[in-house]
Structure formats: structure tokens, C-alpha cells
C-alpha positions in Angstrom: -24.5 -47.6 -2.6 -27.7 -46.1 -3.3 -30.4 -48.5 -3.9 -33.1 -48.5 -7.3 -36.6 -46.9 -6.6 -38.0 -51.0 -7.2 -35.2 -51.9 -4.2 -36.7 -48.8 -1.9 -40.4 -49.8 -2.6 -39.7 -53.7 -2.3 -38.0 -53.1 1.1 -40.6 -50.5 2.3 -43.3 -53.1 1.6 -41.1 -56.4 3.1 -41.1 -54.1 6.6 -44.8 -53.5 6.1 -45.8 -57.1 5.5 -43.4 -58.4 8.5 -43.4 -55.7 11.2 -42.5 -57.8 13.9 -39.3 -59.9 12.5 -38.0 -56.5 11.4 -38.2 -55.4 14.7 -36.8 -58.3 16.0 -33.9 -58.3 14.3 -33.4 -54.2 14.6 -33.8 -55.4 18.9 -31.1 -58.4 17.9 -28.5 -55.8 16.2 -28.8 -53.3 18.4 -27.9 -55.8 21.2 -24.6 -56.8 19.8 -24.0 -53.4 18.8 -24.2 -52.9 22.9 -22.3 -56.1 23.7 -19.3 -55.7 21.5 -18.7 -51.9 21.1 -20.8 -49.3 23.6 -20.9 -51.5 26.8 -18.5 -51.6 29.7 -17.3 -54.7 31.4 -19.4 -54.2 33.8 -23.0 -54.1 31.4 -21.4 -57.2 29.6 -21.0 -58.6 32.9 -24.5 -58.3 34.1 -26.0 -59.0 30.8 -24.3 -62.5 30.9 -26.2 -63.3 34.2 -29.2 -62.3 33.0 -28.4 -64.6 29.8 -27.3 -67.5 32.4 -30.7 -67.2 34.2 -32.9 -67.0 31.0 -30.7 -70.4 29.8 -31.4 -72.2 33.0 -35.1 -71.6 32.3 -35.2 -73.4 29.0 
């Protein structure tokens, strides 16, 4: 689907004006793209106790 030139330039100025949420949720993505596809067991495994201890942390 390609996108208008408006939809390009709204976007490019949406990632301009909030930098850091985009690259939150690029960092959130990215993680789940890990967890449920290009990790093994074994990274899934020590990703949950590192989850666990960040949890007991509040």
C-alpha cells in the first residue's frame, strides 16, 4: 500500500515531534519480534527471569 506524499510528510513530522515514544515503541516491537519468532527457548527463558526480577522491583 503505498502511502500519499501528505501521509509521508505527516508521519515524517509525527517522528520528528515525538522522538522518544517512536523509539520506544520501535525497542517494544522489536522485543516481541525476539520473543515470539527469532529467540530460542533458552533466550525466552532468561528473558522471563530478568522480567520476574524487574516485577519484584515494582
Amino acid at each position: 500500500m503505498t502511502q500519499s506524499k501528505a501521509q509521508l510528510e505527516s508521519s515524517k513530522k509525527y517522528k520528528a515531534k515525538h522522538r522518544e515514544r517512536v523509539k520506544y515503541l520501535n525497542k517494544r516491537s522489536a522485543a516481541k519480534t525476539f520473543i515470539t519468532t527469532d529467540g530460542t527457548i533458552e533466550d525466552v527463558k532468561t528473558l522471563q527471569e530478568l522480567i520476574k526480577k524487574r516485577l519484584k522491583e515494582g
